[in-house]
N, C-alpha and C positions, 0 to 999 in steps of 0.2 A: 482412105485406108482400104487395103486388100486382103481378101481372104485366103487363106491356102485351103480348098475344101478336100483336096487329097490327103491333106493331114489330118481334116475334120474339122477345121475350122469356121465357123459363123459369127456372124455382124449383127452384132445389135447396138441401137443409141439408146443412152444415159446421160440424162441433162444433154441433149442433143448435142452428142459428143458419140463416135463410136469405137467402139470398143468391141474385142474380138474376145467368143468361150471356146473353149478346147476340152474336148473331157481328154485327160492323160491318165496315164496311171495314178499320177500324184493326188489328179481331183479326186478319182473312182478311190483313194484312201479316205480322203478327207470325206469325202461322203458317208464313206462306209463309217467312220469313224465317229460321224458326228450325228449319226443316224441309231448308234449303238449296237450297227451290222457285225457278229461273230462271220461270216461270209458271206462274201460277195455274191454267191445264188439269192440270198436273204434279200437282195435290193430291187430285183422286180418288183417279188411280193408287196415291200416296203412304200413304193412308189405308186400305188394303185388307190391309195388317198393320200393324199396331202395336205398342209395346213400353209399360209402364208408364210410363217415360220421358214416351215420346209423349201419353199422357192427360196428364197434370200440363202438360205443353206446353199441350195443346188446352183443357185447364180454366183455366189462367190466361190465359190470350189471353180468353177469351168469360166468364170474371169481369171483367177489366180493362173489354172491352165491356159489359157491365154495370154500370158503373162502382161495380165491387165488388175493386179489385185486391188479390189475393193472389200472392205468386209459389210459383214449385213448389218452394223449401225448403219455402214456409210448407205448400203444401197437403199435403208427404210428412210432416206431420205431421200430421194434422187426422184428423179421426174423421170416416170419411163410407162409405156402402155404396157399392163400386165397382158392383156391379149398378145403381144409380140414379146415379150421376155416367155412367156409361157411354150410360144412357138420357137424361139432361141434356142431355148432350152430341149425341148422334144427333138429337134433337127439335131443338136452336138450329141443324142443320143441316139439317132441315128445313122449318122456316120457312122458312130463306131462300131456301128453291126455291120459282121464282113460277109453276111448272106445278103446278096442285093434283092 
């Protein structure tokens, strides 16, 4: 499996299987939404501690964008190194910054 990393796309394996996050618009809802973000400025702030909770949150939002959905029943099951889902995670947020 291939990345599109001009779309912002990133590779991570799940039950060593891989699978592509995308943050899109639709995640950055689902985040914000599920985070009980009233605006999207709100989600820095919000992201500066997190709970394990919160990852499972932020991985199925940016699998969904990937149009890879898993939900976080399924991923608190799944066999994956949190040190790389963590960095998964932090790079699909970085893409989407259009200051290089």
């Amino acid at each position: 499996m291939t990345c599109n990393q001009i779309r912002g796309e990133v590779l991570l394996h799940i039950n060593q299987t891989p699978y592509r996050l995308c943050l899109t618009l639709g995640a950055l809802a689902e985040i914000e939404s599920a985070f009980g973000l009233s605006e999207l400025s709100d989600l820095s702030k919000r992201l500066q501690k997190i709970s394990a909770n919160d990852v499972l949150i932020l991985l199925a939002a940016l699998l969904k964008g990937g149009a890879n959905p898993l939900s976080p029943s399924e991923l608190m099951q799944a066999k994956t190194d949190p040190n790389e889902v963590a960095k998964a995670i932090a790079q699909a947020f970085a893409f989407s910054d259009p200051i290089p």
